[in-house]
C-alpha positions as CSV (number, residue, x, y, z in Angstrom):
1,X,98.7,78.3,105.3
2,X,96.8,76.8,107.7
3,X,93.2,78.3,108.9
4,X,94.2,79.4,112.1
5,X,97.5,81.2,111.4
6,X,95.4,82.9,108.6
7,X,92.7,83.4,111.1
8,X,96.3,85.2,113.4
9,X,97.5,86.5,110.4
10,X,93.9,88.4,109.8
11,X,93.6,89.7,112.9
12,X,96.7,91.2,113.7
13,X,96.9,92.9,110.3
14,X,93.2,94.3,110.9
15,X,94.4,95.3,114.4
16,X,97.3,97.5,113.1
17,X,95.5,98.6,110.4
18,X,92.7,100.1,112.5
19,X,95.4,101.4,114.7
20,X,97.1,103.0,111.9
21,X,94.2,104.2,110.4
22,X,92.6,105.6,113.6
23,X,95.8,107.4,114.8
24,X,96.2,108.6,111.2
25,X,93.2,109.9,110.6
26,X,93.2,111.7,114.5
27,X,95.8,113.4,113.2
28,X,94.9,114.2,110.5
29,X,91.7,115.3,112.6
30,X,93.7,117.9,114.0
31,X,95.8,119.2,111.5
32,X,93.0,119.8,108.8
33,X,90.7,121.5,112.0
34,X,93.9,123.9,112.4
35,X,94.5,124.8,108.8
36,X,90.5,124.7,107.2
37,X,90.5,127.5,110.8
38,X,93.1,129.8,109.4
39,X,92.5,128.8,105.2
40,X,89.3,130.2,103.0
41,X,87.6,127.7,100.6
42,X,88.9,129.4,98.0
43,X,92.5,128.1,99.2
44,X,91.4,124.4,99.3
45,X,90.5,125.2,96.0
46,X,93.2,125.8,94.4
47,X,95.0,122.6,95.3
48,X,91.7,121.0,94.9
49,X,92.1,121.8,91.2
50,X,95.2,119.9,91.3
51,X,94.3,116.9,93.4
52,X,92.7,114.8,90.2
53,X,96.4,114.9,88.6
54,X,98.2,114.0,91.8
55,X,96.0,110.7,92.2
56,X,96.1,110.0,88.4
57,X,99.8,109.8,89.1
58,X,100.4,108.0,92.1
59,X,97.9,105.2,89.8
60,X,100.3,105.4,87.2
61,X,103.7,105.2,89.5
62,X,102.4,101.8,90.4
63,X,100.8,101.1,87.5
64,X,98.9,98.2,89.7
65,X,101.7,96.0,90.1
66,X,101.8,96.1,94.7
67,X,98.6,94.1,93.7
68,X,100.2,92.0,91.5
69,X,103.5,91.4,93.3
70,X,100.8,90.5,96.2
71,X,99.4,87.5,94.4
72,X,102.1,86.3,92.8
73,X,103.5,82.8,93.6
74,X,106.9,83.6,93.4
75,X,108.8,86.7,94.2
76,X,112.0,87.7,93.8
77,X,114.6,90.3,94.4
78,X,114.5,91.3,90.5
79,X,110.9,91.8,90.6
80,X,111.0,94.3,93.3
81,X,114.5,96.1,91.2
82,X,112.2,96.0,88.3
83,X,109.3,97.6,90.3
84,X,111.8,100.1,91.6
85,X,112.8,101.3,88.3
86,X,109.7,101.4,86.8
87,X,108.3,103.7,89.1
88,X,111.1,106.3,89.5
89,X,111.3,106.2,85.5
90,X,107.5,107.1,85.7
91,X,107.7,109.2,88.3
92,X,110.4,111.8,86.2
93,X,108.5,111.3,83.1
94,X,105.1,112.7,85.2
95,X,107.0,115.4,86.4
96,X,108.1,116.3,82.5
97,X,105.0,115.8,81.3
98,X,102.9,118.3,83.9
99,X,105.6,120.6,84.2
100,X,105.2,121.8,80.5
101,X,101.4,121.3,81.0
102,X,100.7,123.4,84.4
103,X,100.0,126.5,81.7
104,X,97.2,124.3,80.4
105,X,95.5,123.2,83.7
106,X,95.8,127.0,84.9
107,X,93.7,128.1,81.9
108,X,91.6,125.5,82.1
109,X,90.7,126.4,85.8
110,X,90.5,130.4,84.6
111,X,93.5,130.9,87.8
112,X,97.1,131.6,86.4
113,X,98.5,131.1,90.2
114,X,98.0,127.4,89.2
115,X,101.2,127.2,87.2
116,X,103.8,127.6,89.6
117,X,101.9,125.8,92.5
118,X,101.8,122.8,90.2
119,X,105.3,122.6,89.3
120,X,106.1,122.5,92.6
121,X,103.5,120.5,93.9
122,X,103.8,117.7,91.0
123,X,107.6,117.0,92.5
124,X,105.6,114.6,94.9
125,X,106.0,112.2,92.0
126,X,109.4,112.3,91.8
127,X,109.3,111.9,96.0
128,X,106.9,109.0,95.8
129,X,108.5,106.7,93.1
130,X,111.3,106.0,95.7
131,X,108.9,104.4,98.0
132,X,106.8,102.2,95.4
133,X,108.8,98.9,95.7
134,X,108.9,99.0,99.2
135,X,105.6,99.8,99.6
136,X,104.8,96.8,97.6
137,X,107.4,94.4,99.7
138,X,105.3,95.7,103.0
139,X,101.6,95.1,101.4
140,X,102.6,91.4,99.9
141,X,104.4,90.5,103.5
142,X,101.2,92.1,105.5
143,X,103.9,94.5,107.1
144,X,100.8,96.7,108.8
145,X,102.6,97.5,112.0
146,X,105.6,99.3,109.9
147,X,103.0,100.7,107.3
148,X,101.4,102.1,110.2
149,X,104.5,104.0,112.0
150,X,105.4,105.2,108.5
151,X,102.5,106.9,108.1
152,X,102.4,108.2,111.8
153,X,105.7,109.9,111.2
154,X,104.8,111.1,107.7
155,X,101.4,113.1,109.1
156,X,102.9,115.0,111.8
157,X,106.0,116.2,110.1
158,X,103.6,117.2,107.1
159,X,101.2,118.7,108.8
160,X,103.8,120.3,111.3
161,X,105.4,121.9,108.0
162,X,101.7,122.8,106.6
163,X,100.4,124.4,109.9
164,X,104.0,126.6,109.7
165,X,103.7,127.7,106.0
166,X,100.1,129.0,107.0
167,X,100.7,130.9,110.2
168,X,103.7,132.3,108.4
169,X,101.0,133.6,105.7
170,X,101.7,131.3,103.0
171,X,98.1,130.1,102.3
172,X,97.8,127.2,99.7
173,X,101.0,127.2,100.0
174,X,100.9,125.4,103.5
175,X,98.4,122.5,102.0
176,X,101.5,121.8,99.0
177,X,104.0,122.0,102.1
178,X,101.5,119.2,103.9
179,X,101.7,117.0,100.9
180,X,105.5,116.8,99.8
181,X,106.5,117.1,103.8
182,X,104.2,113.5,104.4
183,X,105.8,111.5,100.9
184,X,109.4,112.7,101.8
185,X,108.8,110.8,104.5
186,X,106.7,107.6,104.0
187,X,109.6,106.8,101.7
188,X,112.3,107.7,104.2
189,X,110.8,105.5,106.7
190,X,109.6,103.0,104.2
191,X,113.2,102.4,103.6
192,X,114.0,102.4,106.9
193,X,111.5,99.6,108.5
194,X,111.6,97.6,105.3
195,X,114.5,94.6,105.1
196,X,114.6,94.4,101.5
197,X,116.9,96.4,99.2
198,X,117.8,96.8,95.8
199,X,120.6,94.3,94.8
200,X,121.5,92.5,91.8
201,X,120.2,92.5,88.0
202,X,118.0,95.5,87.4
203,X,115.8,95.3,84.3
204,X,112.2,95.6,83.1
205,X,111.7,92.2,82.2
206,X,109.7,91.1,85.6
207,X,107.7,94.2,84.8
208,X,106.8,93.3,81.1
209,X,105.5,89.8,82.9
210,X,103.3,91.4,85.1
211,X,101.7,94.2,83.1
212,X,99.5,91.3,81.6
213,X,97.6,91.4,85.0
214,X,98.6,95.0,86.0
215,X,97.1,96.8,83.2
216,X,93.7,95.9,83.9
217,X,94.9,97.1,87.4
218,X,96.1,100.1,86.6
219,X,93.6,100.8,83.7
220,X,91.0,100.0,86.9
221,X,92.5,102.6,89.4
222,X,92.7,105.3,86.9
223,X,89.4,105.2,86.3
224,X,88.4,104.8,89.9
225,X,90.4,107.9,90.2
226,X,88.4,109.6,87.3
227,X,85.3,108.9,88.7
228,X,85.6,110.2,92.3
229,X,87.7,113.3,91.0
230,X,85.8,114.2,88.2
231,X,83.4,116.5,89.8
232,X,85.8,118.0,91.5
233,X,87.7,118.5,88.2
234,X,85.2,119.9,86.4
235,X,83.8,122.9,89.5
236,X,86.9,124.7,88.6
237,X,85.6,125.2,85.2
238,X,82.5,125.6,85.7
239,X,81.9,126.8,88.7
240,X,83.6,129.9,91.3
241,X,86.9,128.4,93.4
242,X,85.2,128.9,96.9
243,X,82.4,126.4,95.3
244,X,85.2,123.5,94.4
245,X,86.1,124.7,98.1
246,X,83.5,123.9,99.7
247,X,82.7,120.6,98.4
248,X,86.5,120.1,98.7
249,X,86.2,120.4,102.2
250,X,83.5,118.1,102.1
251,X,85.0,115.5,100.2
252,X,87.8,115.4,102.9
253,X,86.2,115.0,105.7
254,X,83.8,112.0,104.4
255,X,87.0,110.4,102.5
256,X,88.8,110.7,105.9
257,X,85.5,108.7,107.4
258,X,85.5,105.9,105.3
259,X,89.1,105.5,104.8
260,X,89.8,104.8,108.3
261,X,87.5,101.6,107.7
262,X,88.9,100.7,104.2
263,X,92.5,101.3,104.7
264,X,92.1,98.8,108.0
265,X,90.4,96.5,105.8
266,X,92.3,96.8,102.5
267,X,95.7,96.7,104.2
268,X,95.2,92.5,105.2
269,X,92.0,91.5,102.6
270,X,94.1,91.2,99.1
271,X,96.6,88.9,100.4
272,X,94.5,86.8,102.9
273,X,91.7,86.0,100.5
274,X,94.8,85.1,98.0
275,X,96.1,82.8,100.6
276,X,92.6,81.8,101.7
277,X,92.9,78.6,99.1
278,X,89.4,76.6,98.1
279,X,86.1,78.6,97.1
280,X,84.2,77.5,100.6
281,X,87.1,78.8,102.6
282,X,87.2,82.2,100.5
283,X,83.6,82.6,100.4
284,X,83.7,82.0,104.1
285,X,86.4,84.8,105.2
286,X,85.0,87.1,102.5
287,X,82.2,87.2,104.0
288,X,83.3,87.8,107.9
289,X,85.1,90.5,106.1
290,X,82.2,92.4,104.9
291,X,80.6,91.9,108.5
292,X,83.3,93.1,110.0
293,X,83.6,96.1,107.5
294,X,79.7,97.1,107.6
295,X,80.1,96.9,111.4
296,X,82.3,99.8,111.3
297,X,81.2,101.9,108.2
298,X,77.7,102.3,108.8
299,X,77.9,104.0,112.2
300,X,80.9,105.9,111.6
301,X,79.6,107.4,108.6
302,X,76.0,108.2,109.7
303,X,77.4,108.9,112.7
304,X,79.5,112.0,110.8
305,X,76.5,113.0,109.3
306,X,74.2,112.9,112.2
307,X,77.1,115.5,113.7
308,X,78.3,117.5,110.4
309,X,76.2,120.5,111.5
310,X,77.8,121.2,115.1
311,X,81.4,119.6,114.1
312,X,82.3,122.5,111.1
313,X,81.0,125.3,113.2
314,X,82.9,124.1,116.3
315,X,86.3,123.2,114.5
316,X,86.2,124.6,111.5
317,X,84.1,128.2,112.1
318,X,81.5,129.6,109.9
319,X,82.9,129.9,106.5
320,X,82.3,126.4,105.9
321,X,79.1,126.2,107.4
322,X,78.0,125.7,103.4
323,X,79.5,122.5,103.0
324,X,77.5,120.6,105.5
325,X,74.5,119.4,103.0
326,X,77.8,118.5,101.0
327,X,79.0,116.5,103.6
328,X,75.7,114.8,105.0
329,X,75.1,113.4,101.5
330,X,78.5,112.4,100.5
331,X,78.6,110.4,104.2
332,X,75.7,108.2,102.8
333,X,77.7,107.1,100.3
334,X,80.2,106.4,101.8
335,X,79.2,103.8,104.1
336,X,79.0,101.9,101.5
337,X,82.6,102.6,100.1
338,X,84.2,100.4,102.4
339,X,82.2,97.2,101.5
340,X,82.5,98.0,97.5
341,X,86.4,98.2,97.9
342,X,86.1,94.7,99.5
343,X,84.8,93.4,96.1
344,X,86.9,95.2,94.4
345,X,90.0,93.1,96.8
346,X,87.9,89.8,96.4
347,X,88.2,89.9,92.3
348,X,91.6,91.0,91.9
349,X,93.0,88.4,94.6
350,X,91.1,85.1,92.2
351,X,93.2,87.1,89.6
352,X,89.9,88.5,88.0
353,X,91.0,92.1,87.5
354,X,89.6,92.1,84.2
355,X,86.3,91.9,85.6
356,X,87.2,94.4,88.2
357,X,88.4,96.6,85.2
358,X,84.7,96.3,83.5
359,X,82.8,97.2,86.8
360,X,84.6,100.1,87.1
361,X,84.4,101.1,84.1
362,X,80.8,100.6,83.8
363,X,79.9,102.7,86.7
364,X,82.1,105.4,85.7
365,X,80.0,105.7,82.4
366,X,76.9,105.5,83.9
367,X,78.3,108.3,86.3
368,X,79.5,110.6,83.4
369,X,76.0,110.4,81.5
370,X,74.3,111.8,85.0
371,X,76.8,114.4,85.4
372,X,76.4,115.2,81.6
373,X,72.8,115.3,81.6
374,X,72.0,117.3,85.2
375,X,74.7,120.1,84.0
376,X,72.6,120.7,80.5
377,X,69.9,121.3,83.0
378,X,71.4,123.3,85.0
379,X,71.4,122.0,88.5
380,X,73.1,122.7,91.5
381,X,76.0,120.8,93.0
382,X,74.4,119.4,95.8
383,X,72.0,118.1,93.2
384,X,74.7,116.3,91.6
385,X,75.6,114.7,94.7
386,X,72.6,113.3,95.5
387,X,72.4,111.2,92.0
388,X,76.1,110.2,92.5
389,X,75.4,108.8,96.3
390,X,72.7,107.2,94.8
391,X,74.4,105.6,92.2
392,X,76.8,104.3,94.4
393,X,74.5,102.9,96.6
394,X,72.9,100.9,94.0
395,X,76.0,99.7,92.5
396,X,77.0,97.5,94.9
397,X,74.5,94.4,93.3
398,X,76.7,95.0,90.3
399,X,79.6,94.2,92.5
400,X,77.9,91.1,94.3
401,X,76.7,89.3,90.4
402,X,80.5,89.1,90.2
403,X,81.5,87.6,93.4
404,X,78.3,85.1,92.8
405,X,80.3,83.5,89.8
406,X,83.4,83.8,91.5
407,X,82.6,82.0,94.6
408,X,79.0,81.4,94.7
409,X,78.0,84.2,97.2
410,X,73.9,84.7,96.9
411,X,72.6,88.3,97.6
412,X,70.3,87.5,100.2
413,X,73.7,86.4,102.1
414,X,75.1,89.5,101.6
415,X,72.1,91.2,102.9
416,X,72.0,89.5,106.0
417,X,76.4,90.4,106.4
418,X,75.4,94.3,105.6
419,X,71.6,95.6,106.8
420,X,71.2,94.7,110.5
421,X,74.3,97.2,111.1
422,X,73.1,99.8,108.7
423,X,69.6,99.3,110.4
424,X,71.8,99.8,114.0
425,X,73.4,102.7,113.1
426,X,70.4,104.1,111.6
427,X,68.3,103.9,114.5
428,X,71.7,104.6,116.7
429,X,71.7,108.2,115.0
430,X,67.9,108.7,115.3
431,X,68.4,108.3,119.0
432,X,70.9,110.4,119.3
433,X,69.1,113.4,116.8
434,X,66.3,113.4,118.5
435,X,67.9,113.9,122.0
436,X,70.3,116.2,121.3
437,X,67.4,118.2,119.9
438,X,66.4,118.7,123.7
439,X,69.4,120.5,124.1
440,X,70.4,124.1,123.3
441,X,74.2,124.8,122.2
442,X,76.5,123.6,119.3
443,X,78.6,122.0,122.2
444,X,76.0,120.2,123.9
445,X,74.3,118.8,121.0
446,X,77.5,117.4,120.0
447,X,78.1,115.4,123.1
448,X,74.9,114.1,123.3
449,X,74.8,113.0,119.5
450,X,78.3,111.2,119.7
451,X,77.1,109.7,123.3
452,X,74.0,108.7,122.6
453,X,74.6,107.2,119.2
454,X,77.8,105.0,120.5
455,X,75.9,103.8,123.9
456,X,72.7,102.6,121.8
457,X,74.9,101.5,118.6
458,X,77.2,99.1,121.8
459,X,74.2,98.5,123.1
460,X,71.9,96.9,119.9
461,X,75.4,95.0,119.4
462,X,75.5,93.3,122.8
463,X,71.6,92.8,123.5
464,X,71.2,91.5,119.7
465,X,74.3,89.0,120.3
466,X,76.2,89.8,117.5
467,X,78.9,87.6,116.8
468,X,81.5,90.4,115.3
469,X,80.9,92.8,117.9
470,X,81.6,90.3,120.6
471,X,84.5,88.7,119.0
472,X,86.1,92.4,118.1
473,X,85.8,93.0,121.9
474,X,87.4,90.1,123.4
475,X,90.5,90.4,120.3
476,X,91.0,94.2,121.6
477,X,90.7,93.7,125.1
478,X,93.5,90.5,124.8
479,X,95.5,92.9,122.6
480,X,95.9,95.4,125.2
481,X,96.3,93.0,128.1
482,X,99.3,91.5,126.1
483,X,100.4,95.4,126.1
484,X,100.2,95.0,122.1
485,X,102.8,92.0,121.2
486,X,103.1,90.0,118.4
């Protein structure tokens, strides 16, 4: 592919993908303002409870092969039947499994309601395994547009159908409602926008030949999956549901920040830097990559902390005034998210996913040990979260020794791509704190923050001539004077 339909290619896909993710996240803006305004934590609780064994088996539906199918020279019809049955075998085995073991994870979590809410809630597996092929079939073709209209659909009828269940009185019951309404129909309209369709031969035998690259992918995800839902896992145990609530709450609204960054970024960066070709050229688009990314994280995220006090009284009233030290330091962290999951797309696109595999593994250890060691002495939550933002944080030179032997990328060149935004934003947000301090009223001071912050964020950009910022304006600007074609 040559470099400037890759160059095309890119920008589109990251065009879509930030439109997808910003219009998905606005809505899911709304929707979680109306239902955290009529829910208690304790409600977000208990499906909190449940959320580590929802993720553990959407990991295991795909069991890493989208990133494999993405990579892959060659790719047939059989490999996507094979994909196709794989998953929907998986996804009724789940079901089996966690339907005989919702008893368990109820006494576990000390709350007996858990059983029936999980069997019902678990029959997003079944759901989802329909739409695992064709998910895959849309990532590998860098089919963002028709990604992004699935998921459009998908969030308003589930949160239409969540929003009814809890006027009507139904509680947590809304939130499962949310859930199974939004995978019923990502795979109805995956099927629908997608060309491709099951024909021919169907076997596991394309399967069986990928599995040597997507265990370590799957092996990878799972315990990416541990490690961010562990905590949360373990509150129900060991602490009351309103606190698992609380930092539930929390965990959404900063996983909400950053994923409007990574799932832009994600959706084109596995199967460009694939197609990228020699080390130079993937070295090269790597890194505009993590420019582009850290010119986006870093103010949004400090920018939701700098805000987090006046945005969860205003939209989400006083209950969950609590979970703003939860939020502030998760936020930190999270900027960095963003650029880590571009490693993360860097190894397993050179086919290194046993590296990736390690990593991951690594820090999750390193992770459990703190956990392990601040709960012996007894330390509160938000303690916990401080250590684990940390830990984060200083992860990412762990990710960058790899990328050095992949392709030769030094630190200090990774420093230049990433600090002089998260210096921005940083004094963006200062700006912006210390004049909204002038100002009396939740609703002033959170106009001025999100004002001031933007205008002197735009304005270091332009006066400091940075390249991305310029060249992100003149794409979107063309974009919308071609009314969006192409």
């Amino acid at each position: 592919m040559s470099e400037s339909t890759l160059k095309e290619r890119t920008a589109r896909g990251l065009f879509w993908g930030g439109l997808s993710g910003g219009v998905q996240q606005f809505l899911a803006l709304v929707i979680g303002i109306v239902l955290a305004r009529h829910l208690m934590p304790a409600d977000y609780g208990m499906v909190a409870m449940l959320t580590v064994f929802s993720l553990l088996g959407s990991n295991l539906m795909d069991s890493g092969f989208s990133s494999a199918i993405a990579i892959r020279k060659n790719v047939t019809g059989e490999d996507y039947n094979s994909v196709l049955l794989f998953s929907v075998l998986m996804g009724v085995v789940l079901y089996v499994v966690l339907w005989f073991a919702a008893p368990l994870i109820a006494a576990f979590n000390h709350t007996p309601e858990l059983t029936r809410l999980a069997r019902v809630s678990f029959l997003g597996f079944i759901v989802s395994s329909f739409g695992i092929a064709q998910s895959a079939y849309l990532f590998r073709n860098l089919m963002v547009r028709e990604r992004m209209i699935s998921t459009f659909v998908a969030v308003i009828v589930g949160g239409v159908a969540g929003i009814a269940l809890v006027l009507r009185g139904y509680a947590y019951w809304g939130l499962v409602a949310q859930d199974l309404g939004y995978k019923a129909v990502v795979v109805i309209m995956y099927w629908a926008l997608s060309p491709w369709r099951p024909r021919g031969r169907f076997s596991l035998g394309p399967v069986r030949e990928m599995f040597g690259f997507s265990n370590k992918i799957l092996a990878t995800n799972v315990l990416t999956t541990l490690n961010n839902q562990f905590l949360q896992a373990q509150l129900g145990h060991f602490f009351p549901r309103v606190e698992v609530g609380l930092y539930s709450q929390a965990n959404k609204w900063d996983t909400m920040g950053y994923s409007l960054i990574s799932t832009a970024v994600s959706s084109v960066a596995q199967p460009v830097l694939a197609k990228a070709g020699e080390e130079d050229r993937q070295k090269s688009v790597f890194r505009k990559m993590v420019r582009f990314t850290s010119f986006l994280s870093f103010p949004a995220m400090i920018g939701i902390a700098l805000i987090a006090p006046e945005f969860v009284l205003l939209a989400l009233k006083s209950q969950w005034t609590a979970c703003v030290p939860y939020l502030r330091t998760l936020c930190v962290a999270g900027a960095f998210i963003p650029v880590s999951m571009l490693y993360s797309n860097l190894l397993v696109s050179r086919g290194r996913s046993g590296l990736f595999l390690a990593g991951t593994a690594s820090m999750m250890a390193v992770q459990m040990l703190i956990i392990i060691f601040l709960w012996i002495t007894g330390c509160s939550v938000q303690a916990l979260l401080y250590f684990i933002s940390a830990l984060q944080v200083a992860w990412l030179p762990v990710w960058h020794t790899m990328a050095h032997r992949e392709i030769g990328l030094r630190f200090s060149e990774t420093l230049r791509d990433i600090l002089p935004f998260a210096l921005a934003a940083v004094i963006a947000a200062l700006a912006g704190h210390f004049v909204a301090a002038l100002s009396d009223g939740a609703v002033p001071r959170l106009a001025i923050k999100v004002v001031v912050t933007a205008l002197v964020y735009a304005g270091i950009m332009y006066f400091s001539g940075a390249r991305i910022f310029r060249e992100s304006v003149d794409f979107f600007l063309s974009r919308f004077r071609r009314g969006g074609r192409n």
